[in-house]
N, C-alpha and C positions, 0 to 999 in steps of 0.2 A: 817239432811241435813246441810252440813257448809255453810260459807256465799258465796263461789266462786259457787257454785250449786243453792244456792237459786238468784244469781244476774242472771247466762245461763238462768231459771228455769222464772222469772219472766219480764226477758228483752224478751224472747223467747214469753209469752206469751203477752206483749203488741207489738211486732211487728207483730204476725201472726194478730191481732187484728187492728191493725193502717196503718203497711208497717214500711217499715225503715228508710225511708226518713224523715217520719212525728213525728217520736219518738226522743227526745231526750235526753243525760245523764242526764240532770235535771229532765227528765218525770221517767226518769230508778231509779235516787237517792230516788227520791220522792215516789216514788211506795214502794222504799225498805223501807226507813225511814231509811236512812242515806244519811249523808253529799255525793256530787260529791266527795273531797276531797279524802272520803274513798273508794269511786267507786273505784279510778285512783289508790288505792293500789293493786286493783285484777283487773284491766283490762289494756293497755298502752292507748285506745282512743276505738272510736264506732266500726271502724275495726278490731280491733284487740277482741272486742266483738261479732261480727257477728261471725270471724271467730272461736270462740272458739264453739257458740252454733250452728252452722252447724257439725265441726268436734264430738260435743256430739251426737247430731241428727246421724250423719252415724255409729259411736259407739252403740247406743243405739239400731238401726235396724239392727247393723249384728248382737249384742245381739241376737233378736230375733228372727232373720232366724235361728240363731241357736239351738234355740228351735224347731223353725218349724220344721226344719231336725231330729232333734232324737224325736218328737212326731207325726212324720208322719207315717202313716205304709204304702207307696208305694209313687213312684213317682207322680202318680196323684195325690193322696191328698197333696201333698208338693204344686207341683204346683197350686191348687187353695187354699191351704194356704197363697201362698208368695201373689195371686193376691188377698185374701182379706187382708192381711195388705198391698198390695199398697196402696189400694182404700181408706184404714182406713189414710194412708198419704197425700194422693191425697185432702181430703177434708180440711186439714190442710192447702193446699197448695195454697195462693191464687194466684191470677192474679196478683196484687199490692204486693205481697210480690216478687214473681219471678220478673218481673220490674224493681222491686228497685234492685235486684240484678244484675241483668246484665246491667243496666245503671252506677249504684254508687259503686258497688262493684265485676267489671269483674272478677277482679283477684281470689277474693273469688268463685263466681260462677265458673269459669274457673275450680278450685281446687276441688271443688265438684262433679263436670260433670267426674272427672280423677279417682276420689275416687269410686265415682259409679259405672263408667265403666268398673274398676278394680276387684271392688266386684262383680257385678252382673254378669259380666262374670264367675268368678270361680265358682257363685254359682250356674249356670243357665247350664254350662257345668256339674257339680257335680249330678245335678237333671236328666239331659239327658243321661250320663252315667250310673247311676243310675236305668233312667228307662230300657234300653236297658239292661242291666243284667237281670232287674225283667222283661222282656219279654212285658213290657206295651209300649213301645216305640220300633219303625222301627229299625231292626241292622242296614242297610243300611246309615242311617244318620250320619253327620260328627258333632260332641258334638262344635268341638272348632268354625265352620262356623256358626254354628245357633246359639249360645250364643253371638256371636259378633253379629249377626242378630235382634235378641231380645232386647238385648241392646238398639241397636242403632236404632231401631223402639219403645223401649219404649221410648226414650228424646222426640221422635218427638207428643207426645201425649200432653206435655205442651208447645208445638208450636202454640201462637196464631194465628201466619199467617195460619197453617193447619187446627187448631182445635179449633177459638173462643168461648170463654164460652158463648157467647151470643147463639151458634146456637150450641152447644155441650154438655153434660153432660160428665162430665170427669169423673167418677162412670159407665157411660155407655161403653165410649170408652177403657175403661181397661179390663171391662168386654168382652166385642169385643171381643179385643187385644187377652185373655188367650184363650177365646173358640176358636179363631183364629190358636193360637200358639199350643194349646194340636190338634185340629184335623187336621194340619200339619205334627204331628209327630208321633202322637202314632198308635201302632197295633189294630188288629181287638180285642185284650185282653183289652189294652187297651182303647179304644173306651166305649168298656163294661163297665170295673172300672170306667171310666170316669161320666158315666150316671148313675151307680149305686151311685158314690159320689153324684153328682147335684141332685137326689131325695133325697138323704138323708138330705140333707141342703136347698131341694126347700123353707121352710119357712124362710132363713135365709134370709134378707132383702138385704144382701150386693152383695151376689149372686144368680143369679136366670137364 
């Protein structure tokens, strides 16, 4: 790992730990064991640091829907693929990290929420089209209205005003969400795949 990956790599891991607020380049230098000096060779300032280990972060998860996609064998199984690495996200994701992002760093959060909505759109259509060939999902349904649908019903899930962690389990609400969104859309084929997926994985902790 070079030194610009281990700086993303280790500032990432004491902000999900601390917030952003609370961490500073002196906390980031010192963790690394090098000089601030040598930080500001591979960053311009703390923003310019956020912003690089969020854009890794949406890098690294279309990485891996990417896989989800050619190791899935039918649109169901994609779709409670993608919903366990949310929820493998989700838990990363705290209240005081979101926070700090949209109080201290709009523009960044602003840019993320674009990127997202960008991606999980194409991906989210790609999976609905998808299913609707392989017969597991309604012909009847429009890929591009319910991908914008989805979307913009998953931001609302780390909405404290909606969904406070004190009175919400966010593992839970996602979970909702997917069994929500698959029995929405898919066929009486579907439905079936569906169910035979979820016994197959009943003992898997993240879905149930």
């Amino acid at each position: 790992m070079d030194v610009s990956n281990q700086i993303i790599k280790q500032a990432e891991d004491l902000f999900l730990r601390y917030g952003l607020k609370s961490v500073t380049m002196d906390d980031i230098a010192r963790k690394l064991g090098i000089s601030k000096k040598t930080l500001y060779q591979y960053v311009d300032n703390k923003s310019d640091l956020v912003s690089k280990i969020m854009l890794a972060h949406i890098a690294e998860e279309k990485a891996l829907m990417e896989e989800v996609h050619k190791n899935s064998g039918d649109a169901i199984e994609e779709m409670l693929l993608i919903g366990r690495s949310a929820i493998q996200q989700l838990r990363k994701l705290t209240p005081t990290l979101v926070y700090d992002l949209q109080k201290y760093y709009q523009n960044i959060w602003l840019l993320i929420q674009k990127l997202h909505q960008d991606h999980g759109q194409q991906m989210i259509r790609e999976n609905i089209e998808r299913g609707k060939q392989q017969g597991v999902y309604r012909p009847d349904i429009n890929a591009d209205i319910l991908a914008k649908m989805y979307v913009m019903s998953s931001f609302s899930l780390v909405n404290e005003d909606l969904f406070p962690l004190k009175s919400y389990n966010k593992e839970k609400l996602f979970i909702e969400f997917i069994r929500y969104h698959i029995h929405g859309i898919a066929s009486q084929k579907g439905l079936q795949l569906y169910y035979k997926h979820m016994e197959a994985i009943k003992s898997n902790a993240d879905i149930k």
